[in-house]
C-alpha positions as a Markdown table, in Angstrom:
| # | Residue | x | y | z |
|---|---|---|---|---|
| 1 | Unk | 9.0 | -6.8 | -60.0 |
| 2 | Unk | 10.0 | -10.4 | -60.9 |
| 3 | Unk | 9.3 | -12.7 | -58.0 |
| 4 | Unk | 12.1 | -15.8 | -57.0 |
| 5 | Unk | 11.8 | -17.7 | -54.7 |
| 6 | Unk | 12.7 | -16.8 | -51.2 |
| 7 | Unk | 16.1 | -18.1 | -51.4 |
| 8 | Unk | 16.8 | -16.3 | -54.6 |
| 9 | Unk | 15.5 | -13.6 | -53.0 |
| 10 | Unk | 17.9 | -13.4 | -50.1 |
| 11 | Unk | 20.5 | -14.8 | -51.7 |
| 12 | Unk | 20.9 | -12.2 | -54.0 |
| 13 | Unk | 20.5 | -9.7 | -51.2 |
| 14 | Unk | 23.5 | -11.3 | -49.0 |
| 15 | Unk | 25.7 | -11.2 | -52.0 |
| 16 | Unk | 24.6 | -8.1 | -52.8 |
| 17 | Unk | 26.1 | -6.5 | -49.4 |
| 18 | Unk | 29.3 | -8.7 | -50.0 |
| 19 | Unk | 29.4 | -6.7 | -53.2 |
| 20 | Unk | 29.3 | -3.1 | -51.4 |
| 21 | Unk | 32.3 | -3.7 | -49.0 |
| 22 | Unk | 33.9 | -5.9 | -51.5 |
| 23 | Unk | 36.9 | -2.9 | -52.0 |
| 24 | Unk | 37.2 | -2.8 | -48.5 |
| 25 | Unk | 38.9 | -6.1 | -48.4 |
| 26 | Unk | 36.4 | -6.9 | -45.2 |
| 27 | Unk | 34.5 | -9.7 | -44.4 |
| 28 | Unk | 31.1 | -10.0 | -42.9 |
| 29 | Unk | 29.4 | -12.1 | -40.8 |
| 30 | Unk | 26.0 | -14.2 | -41.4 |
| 31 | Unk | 24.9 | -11.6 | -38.4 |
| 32 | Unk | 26.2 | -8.5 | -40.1 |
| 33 | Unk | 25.1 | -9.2 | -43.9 |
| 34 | Unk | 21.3 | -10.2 | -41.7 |
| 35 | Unk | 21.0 | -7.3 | -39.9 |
| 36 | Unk | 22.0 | -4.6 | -42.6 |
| 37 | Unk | 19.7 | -6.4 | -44.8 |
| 38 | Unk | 16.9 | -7.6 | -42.4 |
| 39 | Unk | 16.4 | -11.0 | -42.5 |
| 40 | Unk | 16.6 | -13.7 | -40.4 |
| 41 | Unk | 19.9 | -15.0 | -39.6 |
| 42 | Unk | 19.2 | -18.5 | -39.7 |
| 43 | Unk | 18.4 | -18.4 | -43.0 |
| 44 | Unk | 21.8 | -16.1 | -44.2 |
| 45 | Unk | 23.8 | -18.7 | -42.7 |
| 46 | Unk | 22.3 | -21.2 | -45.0 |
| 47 | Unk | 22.3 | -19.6 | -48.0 |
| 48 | Unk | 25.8 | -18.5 | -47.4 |
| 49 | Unk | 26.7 | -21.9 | -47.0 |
| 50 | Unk | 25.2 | -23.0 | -49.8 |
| 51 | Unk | 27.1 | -20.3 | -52.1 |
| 52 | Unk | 30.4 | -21.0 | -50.7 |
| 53 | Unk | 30.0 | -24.7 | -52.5 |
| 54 | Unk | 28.8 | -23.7 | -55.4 |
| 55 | Unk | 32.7 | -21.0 | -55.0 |
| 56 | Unk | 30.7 | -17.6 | -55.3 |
| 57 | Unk | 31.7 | -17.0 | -52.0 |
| 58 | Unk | 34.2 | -18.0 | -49.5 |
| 59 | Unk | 34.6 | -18.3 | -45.6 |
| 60 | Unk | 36.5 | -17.8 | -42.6 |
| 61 | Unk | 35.9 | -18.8 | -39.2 |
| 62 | Unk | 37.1 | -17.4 | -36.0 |
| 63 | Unk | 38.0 | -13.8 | -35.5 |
| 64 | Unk | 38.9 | -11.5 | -38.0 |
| 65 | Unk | 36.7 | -14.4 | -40.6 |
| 66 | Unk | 33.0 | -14.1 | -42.0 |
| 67 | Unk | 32.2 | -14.1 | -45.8 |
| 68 | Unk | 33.5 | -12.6 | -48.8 |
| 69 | Unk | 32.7 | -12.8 | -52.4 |
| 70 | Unk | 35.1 | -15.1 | -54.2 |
| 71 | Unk | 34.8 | -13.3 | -57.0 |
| 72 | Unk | 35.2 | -10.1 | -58.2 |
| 73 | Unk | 31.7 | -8.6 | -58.4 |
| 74 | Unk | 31.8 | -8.1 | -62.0 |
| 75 | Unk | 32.6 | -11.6 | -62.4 |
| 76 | Unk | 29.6 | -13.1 | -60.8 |
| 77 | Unk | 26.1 | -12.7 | -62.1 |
| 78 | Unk | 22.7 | -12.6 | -60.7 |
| 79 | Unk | 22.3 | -15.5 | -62.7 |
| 80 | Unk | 25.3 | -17.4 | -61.3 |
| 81 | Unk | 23.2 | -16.9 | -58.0 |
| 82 | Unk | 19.6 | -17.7 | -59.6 |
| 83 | Unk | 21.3 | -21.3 | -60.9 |
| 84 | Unk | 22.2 | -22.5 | -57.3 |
| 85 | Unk | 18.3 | -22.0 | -56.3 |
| 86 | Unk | 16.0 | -21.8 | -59.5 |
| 87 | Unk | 15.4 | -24.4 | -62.0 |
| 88 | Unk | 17.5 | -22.0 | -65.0 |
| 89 | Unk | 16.3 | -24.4 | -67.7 |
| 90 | Unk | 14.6 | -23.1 | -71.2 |
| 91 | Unk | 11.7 | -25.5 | -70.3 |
| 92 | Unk | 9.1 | -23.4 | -69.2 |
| 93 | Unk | 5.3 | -25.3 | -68.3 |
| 94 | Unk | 2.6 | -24.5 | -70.3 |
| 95 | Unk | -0.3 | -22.9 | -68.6 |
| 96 | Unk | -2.7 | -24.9 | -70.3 |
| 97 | Unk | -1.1 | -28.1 | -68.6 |
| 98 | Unk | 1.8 | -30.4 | -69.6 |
| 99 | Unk | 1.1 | -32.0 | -72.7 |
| 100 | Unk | -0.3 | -28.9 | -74.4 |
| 101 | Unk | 2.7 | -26.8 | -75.9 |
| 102 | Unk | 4.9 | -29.0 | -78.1 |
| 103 | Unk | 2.3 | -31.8 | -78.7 |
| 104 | Unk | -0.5 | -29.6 | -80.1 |
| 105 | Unk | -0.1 | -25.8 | -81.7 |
| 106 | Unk | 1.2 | -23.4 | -79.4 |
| 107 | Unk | -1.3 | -22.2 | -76.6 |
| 108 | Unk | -2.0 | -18.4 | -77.2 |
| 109 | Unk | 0.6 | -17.4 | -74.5 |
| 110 | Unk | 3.7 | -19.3 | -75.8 |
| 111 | Unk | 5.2 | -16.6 | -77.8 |
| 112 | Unk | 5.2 | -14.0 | -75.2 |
| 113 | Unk | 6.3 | -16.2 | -72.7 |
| 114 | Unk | 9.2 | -17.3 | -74.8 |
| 115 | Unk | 9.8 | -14.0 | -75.4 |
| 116 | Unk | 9.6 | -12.9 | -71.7 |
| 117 | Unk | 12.1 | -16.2 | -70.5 |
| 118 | Unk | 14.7 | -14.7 | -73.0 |
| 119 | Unk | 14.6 | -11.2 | -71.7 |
| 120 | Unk | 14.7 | -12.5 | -68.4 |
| 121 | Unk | 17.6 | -14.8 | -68.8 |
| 122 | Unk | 19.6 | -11.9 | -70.6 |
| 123 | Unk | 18.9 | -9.4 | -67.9 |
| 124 | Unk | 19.9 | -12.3 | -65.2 |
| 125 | Unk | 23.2 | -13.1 | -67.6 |
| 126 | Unk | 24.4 | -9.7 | -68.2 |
| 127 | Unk | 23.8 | -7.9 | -64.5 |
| 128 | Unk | 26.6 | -8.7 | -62.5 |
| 129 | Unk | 27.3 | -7.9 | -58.5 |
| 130 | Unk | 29.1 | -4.8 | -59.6 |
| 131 | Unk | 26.0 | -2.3 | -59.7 |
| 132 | Unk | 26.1 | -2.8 | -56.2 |
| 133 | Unk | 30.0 | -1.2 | -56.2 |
| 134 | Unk | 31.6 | 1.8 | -57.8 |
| 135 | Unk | 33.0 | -0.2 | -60.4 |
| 136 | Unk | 30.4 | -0.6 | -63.1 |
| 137 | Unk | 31.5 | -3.6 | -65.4 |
């Protein structure tokens, strides 16, 4: 399993359950998307917050309001989602310490971590919202 951080993490969980009542037309709240997906509210609320400025999702308050995807979820990408938490730059550190790779011969893990960065940022690029729906993209 590829490990994000914990906002990636639950990030990509909340959006993911906006994504399975997205045909519904219905809108959850930081309680309900929390609950179904067992984490702590607190931190849903952020995160929510968060992804409604960066317009993945959008809000309503009051009755009848919560969060919805401002997308359609074949539109948004778990990579959309990564950028708003994870550094999504090529740069990757060297685990031989800066000042190794790109100033000396490639350490001996370069290539396959090159190689791995570029599988990961196609799987993240091309995996959109919608395998959580019935409407594969």
């Amino acid at each position: 399993m590829i490990k994000y951080g914990k906002s990636t993490q639950s990030a990509i969980s909340a959006m993911s359950r906006l994504a399975e009542v997205y045909d519904q037309d219905q809108r959850l709240s930081s309680h309900d998307i929390a609950k179904t997906r067992n984490l702590p509210q607190p931190l849903v609320a952020k995160l929510l917050t968060t992804l409604s400025q960066f317009g993945l999702v959008t809000g309503a308050p009051g009755p009848g309001g919560g969060y919805a995807l401002a997308h359609k979820p074949e539109e948004i990408s778990l990579f959309d989602v990564a950028a708003v938490f994870e550094r999504t730059d090529d740069q990757m550190t060297c685990p031989f310490g800066p000042g190794w790779c790109g100033n000396r011969e490639p350490c001996p893990l370069h290539d396959k971590l090159v190689e791995f960065n570029e599988q990961l940022q196609t799987f993240l690029r091309s995996t959109t919202f919608a395998v959580f729906t019935n409407h594969q993209a």
